[in-house]
PQR file of N, CA, C, O and H, with PARSE charges and radii, in Angstrom:
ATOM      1  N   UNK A   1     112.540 116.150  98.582 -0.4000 1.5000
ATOM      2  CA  UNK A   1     111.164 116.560  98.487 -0.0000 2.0000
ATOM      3  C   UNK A   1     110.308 115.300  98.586  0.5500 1.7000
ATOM      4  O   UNK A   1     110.685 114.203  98.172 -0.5500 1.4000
ATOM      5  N   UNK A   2     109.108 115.540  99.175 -0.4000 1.5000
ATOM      6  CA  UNK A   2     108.412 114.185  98.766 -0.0000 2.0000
ATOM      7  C   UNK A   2     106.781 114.660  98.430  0.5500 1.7000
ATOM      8  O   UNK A   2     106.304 115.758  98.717 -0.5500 1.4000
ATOM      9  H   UNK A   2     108.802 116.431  99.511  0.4000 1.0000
ATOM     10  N   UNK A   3     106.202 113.740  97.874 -0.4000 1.5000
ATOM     11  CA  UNK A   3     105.102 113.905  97.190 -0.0000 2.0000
ATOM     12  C   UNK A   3     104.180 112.971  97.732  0.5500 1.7000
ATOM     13  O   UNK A   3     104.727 112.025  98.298 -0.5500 1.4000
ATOM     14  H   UNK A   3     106.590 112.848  97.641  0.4000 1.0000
ATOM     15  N   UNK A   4     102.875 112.961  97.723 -0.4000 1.5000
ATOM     16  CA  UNK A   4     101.332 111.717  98.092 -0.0000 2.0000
ATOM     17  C   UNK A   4     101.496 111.717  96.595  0.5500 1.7000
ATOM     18  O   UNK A   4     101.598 112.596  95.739 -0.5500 1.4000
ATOM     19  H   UNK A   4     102.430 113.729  97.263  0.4000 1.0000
ATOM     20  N   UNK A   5     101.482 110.292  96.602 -0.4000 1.5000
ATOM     21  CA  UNK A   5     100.978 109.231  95.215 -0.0000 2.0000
ATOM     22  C   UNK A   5     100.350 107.688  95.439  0.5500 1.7000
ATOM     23  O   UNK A   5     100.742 106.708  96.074 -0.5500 1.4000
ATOM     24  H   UNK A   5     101.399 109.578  97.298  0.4000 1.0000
ATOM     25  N   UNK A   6      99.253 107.947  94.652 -0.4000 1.5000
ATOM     26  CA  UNK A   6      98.407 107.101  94.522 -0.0000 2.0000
ATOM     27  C   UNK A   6      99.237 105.910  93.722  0.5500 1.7000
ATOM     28  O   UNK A   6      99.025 104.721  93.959 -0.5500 1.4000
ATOM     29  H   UNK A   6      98.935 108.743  94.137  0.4000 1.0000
ATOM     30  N   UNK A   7     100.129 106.332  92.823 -0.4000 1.5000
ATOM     31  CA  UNK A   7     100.629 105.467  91.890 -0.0000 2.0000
ATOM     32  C   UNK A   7     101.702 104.142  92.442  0.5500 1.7000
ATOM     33  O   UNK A   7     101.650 102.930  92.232 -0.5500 1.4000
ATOM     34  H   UNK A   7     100.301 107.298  92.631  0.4000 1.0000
ATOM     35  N   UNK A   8     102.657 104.982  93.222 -0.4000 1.5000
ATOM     36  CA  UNK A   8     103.893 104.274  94.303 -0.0000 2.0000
ATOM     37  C   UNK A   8     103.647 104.371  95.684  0.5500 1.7000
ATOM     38  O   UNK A   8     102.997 105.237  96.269 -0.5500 1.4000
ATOM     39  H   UNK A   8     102.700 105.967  93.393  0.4000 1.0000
ATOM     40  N   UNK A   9     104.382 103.147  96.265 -0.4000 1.5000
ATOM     41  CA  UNK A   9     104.248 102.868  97.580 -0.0000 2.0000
ATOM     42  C   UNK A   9     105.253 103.933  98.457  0.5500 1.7000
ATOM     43  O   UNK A   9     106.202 104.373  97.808 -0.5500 1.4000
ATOM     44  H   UNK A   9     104.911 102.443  95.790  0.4000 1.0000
ATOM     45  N   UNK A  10     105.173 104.234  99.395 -0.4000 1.5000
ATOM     46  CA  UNK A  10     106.080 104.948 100.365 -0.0000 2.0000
ATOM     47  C   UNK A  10     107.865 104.321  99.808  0.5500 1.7000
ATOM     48  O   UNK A  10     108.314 103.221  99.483 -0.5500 1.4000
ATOM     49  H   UNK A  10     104.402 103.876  99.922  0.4000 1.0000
ATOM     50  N   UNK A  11     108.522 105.912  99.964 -0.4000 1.5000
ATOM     51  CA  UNK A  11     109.869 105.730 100.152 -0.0000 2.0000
ATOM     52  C   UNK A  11     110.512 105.568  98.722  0.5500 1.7000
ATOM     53  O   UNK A  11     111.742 105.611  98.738 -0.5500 1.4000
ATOM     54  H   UNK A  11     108.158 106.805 100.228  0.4000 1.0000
ATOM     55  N   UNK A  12     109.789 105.349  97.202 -0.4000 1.5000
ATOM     56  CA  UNK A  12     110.176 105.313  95.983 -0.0000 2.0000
ATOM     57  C   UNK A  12     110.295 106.530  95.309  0.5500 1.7000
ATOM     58  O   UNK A  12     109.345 107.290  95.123 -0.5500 1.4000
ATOM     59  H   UNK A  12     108.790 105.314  97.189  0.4000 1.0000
ATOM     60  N   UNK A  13     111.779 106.788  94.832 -0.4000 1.5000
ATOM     61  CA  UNK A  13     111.518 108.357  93.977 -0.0000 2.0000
ATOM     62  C   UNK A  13     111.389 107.798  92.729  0.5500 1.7000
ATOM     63  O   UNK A  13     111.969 106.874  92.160 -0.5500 1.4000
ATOM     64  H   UNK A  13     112.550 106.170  94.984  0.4000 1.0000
ATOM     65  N   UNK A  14     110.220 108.795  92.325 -0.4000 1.5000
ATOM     66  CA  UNK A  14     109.460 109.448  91.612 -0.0000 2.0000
ATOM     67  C   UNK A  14     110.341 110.381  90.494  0.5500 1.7000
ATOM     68  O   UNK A  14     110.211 110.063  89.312 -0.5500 1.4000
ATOM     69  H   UNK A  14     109.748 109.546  92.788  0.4000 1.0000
ATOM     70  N   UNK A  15     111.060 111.301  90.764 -0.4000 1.5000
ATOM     71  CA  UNK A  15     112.063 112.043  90.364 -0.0000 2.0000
ATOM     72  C   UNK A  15     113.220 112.258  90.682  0.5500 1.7000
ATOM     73  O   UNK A  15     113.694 112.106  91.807 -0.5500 1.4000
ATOM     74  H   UNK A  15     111.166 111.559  91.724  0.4000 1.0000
ATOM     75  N   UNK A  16     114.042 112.811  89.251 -0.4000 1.5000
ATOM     76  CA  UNK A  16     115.440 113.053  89.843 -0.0000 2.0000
ATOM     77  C   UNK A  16     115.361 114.007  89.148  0.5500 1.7000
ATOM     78  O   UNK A  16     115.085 114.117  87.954 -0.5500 1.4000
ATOM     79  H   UNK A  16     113.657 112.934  88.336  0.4000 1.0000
ATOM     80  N   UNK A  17     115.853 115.441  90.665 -0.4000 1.5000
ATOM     81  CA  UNK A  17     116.168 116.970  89.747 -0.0000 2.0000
ATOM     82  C   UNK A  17     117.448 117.118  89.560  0.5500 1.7000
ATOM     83  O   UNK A  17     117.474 117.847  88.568 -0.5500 1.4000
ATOM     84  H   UNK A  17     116.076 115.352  91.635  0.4000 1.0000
ATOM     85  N   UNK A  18     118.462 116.923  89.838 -0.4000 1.5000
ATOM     86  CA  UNK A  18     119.580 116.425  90.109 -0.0000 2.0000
ATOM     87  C   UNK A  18     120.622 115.513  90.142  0.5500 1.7000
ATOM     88  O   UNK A  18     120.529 114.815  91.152 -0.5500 1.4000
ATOM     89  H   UNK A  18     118.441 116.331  90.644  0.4000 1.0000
ATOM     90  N   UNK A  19     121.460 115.268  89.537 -0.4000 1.5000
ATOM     91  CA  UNK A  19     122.359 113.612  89.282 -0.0000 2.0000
ATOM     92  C   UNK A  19     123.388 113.891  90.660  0.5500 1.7000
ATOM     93  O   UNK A  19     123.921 114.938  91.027 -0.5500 1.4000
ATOM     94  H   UNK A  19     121.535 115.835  88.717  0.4000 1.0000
ATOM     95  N   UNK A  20     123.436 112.370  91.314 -0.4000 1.5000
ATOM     96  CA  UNK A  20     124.778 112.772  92.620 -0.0000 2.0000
ATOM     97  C   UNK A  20     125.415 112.390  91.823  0.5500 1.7000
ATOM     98  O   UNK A  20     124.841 112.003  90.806 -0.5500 1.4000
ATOM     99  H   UNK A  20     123.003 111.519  91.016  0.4000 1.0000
ATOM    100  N   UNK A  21     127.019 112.303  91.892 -0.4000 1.5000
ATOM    101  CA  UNK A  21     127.864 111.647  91.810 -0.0000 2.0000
ATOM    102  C   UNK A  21     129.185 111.018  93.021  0.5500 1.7000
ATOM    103  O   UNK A  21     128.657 111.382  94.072 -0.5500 1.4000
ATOM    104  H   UNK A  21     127.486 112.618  92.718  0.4000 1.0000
ATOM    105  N   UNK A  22     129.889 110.652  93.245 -0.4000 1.5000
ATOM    106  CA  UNK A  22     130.615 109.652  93.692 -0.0000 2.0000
ATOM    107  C   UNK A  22     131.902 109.329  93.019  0.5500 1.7000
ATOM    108  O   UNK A  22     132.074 108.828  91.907 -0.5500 1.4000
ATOM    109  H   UNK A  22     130.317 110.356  92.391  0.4000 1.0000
ATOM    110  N   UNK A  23     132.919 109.777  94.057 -0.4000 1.5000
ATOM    111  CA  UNK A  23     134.652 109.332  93.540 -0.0000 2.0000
ATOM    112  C   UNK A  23     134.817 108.096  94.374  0.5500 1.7000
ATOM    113  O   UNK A  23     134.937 108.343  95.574 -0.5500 1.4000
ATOM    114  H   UNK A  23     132.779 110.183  94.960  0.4000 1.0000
ATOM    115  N   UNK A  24     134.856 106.749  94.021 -0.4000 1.5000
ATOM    116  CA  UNK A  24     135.418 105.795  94.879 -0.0000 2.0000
ATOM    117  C   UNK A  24     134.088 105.611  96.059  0.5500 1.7000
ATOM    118  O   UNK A  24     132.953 105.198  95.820 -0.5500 1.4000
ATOM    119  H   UNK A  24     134.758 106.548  93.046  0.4000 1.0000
ATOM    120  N   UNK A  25     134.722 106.116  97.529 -0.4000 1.5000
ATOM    121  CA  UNK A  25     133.995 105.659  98.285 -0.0000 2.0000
ATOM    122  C   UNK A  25     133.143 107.203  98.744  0.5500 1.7000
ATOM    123  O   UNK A  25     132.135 107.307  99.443 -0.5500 1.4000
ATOM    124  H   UNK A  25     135.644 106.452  97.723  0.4000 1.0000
ATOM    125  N   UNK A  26     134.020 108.401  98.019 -0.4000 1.5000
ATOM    126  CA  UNK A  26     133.618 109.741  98.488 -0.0000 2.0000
ATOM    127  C   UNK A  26     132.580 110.124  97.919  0.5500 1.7000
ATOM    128  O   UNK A  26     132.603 109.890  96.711 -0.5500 1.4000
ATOM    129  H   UNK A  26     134.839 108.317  97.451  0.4000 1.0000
ATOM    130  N   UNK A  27     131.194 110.877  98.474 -0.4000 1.5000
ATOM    131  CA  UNK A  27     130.064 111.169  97.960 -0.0000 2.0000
ATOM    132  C   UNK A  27     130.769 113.045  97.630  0.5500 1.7000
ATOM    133  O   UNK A  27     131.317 113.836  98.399 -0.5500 1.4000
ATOM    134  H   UNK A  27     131.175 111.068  99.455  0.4000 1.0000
ATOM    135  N   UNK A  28     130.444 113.135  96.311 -0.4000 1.5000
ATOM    136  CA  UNK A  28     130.877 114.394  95.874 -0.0000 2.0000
ATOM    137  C   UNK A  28     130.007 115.174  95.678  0.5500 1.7000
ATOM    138  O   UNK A  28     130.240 116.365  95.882 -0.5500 1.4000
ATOM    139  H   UNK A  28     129.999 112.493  95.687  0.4000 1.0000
ATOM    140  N   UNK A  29     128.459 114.663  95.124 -0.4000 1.5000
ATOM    141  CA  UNK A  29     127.742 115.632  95.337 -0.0000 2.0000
ATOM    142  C   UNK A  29     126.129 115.072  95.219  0.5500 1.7000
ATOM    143  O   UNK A  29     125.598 114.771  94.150 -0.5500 1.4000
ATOM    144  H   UNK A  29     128.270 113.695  94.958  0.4000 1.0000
ATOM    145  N   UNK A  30     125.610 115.016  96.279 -0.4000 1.5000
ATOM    146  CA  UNK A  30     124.521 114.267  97.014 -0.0000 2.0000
ATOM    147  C   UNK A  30     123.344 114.494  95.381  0.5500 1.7000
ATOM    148  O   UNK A  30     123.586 115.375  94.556 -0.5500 1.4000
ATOM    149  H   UNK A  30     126.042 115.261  97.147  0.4000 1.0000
ATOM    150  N   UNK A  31     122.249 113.596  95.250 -0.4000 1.5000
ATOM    151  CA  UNK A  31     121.213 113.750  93.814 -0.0000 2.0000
ATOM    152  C   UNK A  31     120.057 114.534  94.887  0.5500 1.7000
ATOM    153  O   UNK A  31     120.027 114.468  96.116 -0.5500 1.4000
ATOM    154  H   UNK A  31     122.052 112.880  95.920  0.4000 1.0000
ATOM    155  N   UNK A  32     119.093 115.321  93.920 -0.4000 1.5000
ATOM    156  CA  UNK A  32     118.229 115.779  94.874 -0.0000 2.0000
ATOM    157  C   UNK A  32     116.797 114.896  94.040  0.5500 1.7000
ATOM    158  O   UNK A  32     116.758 114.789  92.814 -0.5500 1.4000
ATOM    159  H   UNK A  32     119.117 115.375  92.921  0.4000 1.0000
ATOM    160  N   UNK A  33     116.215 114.593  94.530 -0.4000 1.5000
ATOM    161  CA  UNK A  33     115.209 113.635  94.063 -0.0000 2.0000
ATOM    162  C   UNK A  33     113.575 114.293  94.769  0.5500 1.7000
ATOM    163  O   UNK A  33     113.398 115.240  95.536 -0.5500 1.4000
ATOM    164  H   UNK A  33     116.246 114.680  95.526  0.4000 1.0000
ATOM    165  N   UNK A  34     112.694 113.458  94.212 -0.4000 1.5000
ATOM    166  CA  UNK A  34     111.324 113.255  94.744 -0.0000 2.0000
ATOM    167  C   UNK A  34     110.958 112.217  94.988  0.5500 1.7000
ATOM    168  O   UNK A  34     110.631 111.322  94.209 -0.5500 1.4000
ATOM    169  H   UNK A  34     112.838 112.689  93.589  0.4000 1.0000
ATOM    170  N   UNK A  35     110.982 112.232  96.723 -0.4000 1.5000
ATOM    171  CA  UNK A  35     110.354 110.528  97.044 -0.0000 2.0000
ATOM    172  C   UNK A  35     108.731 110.666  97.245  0.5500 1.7000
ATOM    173  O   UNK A  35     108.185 111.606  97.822 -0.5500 1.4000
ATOM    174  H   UNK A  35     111.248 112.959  97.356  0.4000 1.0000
ATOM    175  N   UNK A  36     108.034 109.477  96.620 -0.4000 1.5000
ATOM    176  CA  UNK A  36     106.619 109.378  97.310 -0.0000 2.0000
ATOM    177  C   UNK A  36     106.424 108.953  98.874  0.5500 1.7000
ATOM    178  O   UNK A  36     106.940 107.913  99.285 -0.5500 1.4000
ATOM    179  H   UNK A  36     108.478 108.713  96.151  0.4000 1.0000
ATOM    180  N   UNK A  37     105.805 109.638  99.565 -0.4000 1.5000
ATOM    181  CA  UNK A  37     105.368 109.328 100.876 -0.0000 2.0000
ATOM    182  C   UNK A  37     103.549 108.439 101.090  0.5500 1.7000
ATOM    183  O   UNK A  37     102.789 108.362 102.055 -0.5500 1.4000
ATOM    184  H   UNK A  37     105.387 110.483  99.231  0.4000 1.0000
ATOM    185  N   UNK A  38     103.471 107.920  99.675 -0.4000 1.5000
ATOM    186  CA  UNK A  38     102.590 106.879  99.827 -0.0000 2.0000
ATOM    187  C   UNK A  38     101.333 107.677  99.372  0.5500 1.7000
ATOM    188  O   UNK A  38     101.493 108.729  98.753 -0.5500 1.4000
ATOM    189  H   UNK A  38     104.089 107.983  98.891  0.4000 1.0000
ATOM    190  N   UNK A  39      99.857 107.125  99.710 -0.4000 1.5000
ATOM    191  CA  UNK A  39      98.591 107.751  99.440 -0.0000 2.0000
ATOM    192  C   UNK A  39      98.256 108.952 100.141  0.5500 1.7000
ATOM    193  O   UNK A  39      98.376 109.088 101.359 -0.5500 1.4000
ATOM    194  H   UNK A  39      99.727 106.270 100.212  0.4000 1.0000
ATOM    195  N   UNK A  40      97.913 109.655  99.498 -0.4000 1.5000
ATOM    196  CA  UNK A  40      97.591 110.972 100.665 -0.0000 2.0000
ATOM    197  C   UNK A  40      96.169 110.645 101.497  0.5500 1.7000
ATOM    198  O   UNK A  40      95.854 109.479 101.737 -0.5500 1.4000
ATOM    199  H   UNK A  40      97.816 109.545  98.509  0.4000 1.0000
ATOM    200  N   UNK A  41      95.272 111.877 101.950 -0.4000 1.5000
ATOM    201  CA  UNK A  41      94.559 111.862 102.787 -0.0000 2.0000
ATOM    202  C   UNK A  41      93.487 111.916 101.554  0.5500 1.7000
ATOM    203  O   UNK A  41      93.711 112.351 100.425 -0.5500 1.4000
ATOM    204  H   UNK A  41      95.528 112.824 101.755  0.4000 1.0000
ATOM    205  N   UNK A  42      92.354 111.406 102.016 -0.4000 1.5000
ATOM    206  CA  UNK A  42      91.366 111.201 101.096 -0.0000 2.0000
ATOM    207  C   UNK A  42      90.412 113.217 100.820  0.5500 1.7000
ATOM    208  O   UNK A  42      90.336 114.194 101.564 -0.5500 1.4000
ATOM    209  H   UNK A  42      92.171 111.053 102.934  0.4000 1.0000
ATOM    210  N   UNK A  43      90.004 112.991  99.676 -0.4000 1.5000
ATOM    211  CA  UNK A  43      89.722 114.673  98.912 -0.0000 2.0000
ATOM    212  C   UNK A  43      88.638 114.715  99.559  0.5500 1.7000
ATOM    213  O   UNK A  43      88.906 115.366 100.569 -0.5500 1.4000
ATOM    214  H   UNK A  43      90.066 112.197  99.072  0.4000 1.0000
ATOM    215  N   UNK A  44      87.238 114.319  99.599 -0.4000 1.5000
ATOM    216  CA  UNK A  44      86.348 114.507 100.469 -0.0000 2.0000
ATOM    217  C   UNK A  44      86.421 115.032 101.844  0.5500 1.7000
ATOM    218  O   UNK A  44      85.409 115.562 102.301 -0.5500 1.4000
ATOM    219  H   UNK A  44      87.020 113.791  98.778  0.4000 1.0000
ATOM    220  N   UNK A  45      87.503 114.954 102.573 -0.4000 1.5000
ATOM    221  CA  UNK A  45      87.212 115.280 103.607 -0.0000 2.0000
ATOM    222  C   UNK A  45      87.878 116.764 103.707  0.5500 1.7000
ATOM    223  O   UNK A  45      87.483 117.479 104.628 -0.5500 1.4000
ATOM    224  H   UNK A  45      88.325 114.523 102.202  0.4000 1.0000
ATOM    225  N   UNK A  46      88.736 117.202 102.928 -0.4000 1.5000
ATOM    226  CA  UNK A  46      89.269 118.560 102.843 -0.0000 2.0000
ATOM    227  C   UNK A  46      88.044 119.486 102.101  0.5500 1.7000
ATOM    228  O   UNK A  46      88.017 120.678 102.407 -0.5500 1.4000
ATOM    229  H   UNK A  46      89.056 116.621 102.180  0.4000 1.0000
ATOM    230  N   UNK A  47      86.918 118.920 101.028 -0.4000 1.5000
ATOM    231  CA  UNK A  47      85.974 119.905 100.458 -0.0000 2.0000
ATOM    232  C   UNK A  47      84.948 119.911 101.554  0.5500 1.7000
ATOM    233  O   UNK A  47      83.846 120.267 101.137 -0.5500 1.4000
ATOM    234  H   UNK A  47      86.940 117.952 100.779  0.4000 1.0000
ATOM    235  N   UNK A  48      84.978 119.685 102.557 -0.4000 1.5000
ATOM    236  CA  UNK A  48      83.586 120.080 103.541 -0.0000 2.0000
ATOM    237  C   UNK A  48      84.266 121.667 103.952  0.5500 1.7000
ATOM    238  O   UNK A  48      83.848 122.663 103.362 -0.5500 1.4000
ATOM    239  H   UNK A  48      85.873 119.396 102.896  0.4000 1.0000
ATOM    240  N   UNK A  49      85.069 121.745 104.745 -0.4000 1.5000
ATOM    241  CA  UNK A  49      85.941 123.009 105.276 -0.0000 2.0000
ATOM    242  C   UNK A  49      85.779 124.164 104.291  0.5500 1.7000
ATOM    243  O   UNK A  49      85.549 125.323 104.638 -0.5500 1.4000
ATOM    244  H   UNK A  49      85.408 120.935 105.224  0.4000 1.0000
ATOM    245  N   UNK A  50      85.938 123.688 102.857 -0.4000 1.5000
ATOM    246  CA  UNK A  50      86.090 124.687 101.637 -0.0000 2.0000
ATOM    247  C   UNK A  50      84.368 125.078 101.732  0.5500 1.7000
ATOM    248  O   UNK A  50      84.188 126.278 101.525 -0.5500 1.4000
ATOM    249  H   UNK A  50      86.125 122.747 102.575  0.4000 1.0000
ATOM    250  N   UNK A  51      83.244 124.391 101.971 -0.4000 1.5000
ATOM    251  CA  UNK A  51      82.463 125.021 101.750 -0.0000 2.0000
ATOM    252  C   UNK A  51      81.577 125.394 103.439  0.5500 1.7000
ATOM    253  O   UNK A  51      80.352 125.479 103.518 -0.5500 1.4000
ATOM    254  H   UNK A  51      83.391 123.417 102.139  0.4000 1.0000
ATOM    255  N   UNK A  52      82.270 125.523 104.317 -0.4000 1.5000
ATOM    256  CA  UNK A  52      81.856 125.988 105.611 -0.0000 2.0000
ATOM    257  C   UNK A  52      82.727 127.347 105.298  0.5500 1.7000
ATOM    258  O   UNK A  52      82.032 128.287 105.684 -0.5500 1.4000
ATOM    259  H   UNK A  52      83.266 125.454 104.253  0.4000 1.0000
ATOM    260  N   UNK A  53      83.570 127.679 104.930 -0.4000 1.5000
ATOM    261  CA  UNK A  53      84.221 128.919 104.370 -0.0000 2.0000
ATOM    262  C   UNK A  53      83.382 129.689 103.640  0.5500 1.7000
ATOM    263  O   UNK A  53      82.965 130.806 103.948 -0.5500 1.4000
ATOM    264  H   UNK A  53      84.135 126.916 104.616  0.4000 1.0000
ATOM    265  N   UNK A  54      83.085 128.899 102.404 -0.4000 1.5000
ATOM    266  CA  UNK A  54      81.553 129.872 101.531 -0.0000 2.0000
ATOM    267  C   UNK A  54      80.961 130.699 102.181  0.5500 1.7000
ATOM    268  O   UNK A  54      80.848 131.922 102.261 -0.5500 1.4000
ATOM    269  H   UNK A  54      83.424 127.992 102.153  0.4000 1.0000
ATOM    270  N   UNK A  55      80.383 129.274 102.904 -0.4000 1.5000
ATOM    271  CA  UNK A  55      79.371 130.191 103.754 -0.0000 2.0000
ATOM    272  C   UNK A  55      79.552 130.970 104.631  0.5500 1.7000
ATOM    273  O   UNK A  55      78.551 131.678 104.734 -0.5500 1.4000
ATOM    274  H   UNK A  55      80.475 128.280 102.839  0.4000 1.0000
ATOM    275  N   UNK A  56      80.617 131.338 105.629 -0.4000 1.5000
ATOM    276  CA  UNK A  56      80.787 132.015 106.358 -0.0000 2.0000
ATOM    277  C   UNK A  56      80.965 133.393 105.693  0.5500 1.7000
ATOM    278  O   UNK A  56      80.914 134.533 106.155 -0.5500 1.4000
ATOM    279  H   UNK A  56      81.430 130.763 105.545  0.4000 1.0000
ATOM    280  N   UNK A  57      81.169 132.961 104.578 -0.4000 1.5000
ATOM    281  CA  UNK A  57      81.555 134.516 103.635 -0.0000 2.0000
ATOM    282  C   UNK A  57      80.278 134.884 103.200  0.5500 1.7000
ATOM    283  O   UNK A  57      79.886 135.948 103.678 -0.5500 1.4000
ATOM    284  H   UNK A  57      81.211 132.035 104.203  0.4000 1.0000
ATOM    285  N   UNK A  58      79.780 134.514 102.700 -0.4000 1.5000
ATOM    286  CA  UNK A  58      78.267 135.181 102.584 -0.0000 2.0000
ATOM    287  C   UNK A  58      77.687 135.347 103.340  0.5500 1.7000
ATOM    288  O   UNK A  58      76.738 135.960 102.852 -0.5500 1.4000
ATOM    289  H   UNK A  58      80.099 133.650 102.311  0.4000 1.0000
ATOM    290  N   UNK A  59      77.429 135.171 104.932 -0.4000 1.5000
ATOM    291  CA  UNK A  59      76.832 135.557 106.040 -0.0000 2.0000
ATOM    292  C   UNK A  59      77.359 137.011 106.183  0.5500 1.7000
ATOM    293  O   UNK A  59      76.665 138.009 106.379 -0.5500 1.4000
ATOM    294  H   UNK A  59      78.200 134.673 105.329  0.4000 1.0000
ATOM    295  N   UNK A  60      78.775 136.953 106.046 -0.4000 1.5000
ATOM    296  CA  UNK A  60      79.282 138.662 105.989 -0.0000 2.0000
ATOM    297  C   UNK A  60      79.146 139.506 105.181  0.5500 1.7000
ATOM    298  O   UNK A  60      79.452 140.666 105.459 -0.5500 1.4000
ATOM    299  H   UNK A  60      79.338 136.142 105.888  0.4000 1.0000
ATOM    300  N   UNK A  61      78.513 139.070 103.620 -0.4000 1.5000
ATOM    301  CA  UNK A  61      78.586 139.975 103.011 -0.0000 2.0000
ATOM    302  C   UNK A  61      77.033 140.173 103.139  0.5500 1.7000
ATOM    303  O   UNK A  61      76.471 141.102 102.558 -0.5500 1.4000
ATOM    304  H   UNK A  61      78.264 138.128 103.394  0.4000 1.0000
ATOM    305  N   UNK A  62      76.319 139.213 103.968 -0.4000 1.5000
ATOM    306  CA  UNK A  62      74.803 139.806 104.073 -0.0000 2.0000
ATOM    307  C   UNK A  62      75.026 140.994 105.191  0.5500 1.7000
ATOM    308  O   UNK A  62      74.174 141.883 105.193 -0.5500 1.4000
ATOM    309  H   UNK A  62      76.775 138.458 104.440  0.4000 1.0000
ATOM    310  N   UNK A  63      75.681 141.047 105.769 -0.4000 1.5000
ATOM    311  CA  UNK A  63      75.652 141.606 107.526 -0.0000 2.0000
ATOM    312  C   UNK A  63      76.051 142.959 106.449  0.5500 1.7000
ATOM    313  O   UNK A  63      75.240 143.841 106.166 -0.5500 1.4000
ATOM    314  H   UNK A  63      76.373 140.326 105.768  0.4000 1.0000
ATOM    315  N   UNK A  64      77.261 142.909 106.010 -0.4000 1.5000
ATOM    316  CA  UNK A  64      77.692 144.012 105.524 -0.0000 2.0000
ATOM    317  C   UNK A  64      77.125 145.195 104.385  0.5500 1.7000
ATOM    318  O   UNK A  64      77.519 146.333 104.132 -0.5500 1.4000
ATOM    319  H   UNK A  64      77.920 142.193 106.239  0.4000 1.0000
ATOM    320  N   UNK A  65      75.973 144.324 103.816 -0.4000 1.5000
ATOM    321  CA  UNK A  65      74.770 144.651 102.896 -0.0000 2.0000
ATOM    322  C   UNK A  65      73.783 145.310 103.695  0.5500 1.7000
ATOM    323  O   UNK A  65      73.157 146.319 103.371 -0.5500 1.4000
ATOM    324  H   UNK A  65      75.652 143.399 104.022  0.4000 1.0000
ATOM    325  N   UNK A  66      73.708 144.793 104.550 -0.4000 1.5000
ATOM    326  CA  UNK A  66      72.395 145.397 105.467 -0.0000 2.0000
ATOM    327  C   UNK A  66      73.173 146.832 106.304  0.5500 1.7000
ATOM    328  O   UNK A  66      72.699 147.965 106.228 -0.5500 1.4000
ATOM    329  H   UNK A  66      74.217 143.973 104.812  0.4000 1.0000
ATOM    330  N   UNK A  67      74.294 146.523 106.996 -0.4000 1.5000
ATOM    331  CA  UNK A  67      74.538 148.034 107.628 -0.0000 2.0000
ATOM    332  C   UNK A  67      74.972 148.980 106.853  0.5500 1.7000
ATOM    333  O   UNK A  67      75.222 150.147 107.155 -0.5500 1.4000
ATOM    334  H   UNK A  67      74.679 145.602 107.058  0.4000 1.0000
ATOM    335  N   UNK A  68      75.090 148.270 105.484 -0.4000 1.5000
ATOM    336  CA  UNK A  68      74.946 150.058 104.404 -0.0000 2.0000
ATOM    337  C   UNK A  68      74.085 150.532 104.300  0.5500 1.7000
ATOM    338  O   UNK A  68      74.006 151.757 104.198 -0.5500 1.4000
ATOM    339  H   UNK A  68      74.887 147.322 105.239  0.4000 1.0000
ATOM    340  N   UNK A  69      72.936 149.608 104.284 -0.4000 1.5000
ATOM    341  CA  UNK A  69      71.187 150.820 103.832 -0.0000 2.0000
ATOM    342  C   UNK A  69      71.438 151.326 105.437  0.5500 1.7000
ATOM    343  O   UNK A  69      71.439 152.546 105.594 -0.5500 1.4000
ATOM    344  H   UNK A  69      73.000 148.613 104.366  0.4000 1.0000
ATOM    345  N   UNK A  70      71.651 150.477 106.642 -0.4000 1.5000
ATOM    346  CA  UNK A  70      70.731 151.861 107.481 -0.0000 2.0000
ATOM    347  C   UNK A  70      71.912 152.526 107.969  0.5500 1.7000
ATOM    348  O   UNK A  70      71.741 152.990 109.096 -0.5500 1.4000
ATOM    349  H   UNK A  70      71.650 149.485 106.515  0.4000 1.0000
ATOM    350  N   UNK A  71      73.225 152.749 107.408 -0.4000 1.5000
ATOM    351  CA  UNK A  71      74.064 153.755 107.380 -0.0000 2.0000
ATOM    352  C   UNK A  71      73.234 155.372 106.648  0.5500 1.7000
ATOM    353  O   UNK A  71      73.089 156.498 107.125 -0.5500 1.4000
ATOM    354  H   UNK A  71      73.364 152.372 106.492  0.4000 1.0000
ATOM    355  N   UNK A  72      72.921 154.878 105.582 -0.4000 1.5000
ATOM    356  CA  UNK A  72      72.702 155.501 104.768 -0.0000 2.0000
ATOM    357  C   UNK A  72      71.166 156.537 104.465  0.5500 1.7000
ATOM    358  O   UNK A  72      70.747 157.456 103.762 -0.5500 1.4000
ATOM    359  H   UNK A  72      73.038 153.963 105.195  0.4000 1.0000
ATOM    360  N   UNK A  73      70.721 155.500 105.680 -0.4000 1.5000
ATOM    361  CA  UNK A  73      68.912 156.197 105.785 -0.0000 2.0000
ATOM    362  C   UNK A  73      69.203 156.848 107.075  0.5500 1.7000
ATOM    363  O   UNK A  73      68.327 157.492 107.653 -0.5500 1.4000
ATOM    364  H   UNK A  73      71.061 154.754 106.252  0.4000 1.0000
TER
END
């Protein structure tokens, strides 16, 4: 698995869900871990999208407000 962290550089786990172990030179049963894949993408630029969404949703629920009254008259 890997994770964005601010904390560690690329390629360092973070976690171990899992212990491997090892007979000699034979891998018996691989560890399953969490490596960091470094800093993620900066948060600002994912909340613009979140609120061009808003709005697109309230443009519909105006549209959809209005063709009930003149359904209805």
């Amino acid at each position: 698995m890997r994770e964005d962290s601010a904390e560690f550089e690329d390629g360092i786990i973070i976690q171990e869900f899992r212990k491997g172990f090892k007979l000699g030179d034979r891998l018996l049963r691989p560890s399953m871990v969490k490596v960091s894949a470094g800093p993620g993408p900066a948060k600002p630029e994912q909340e613009a999208p979140q609120e061009q969404v808003n709005t697109e949703i309230s443009e519909d629920s105006k549209e959809n407000e209005g063709g009930t009254e003149a359904e209805s008259a």
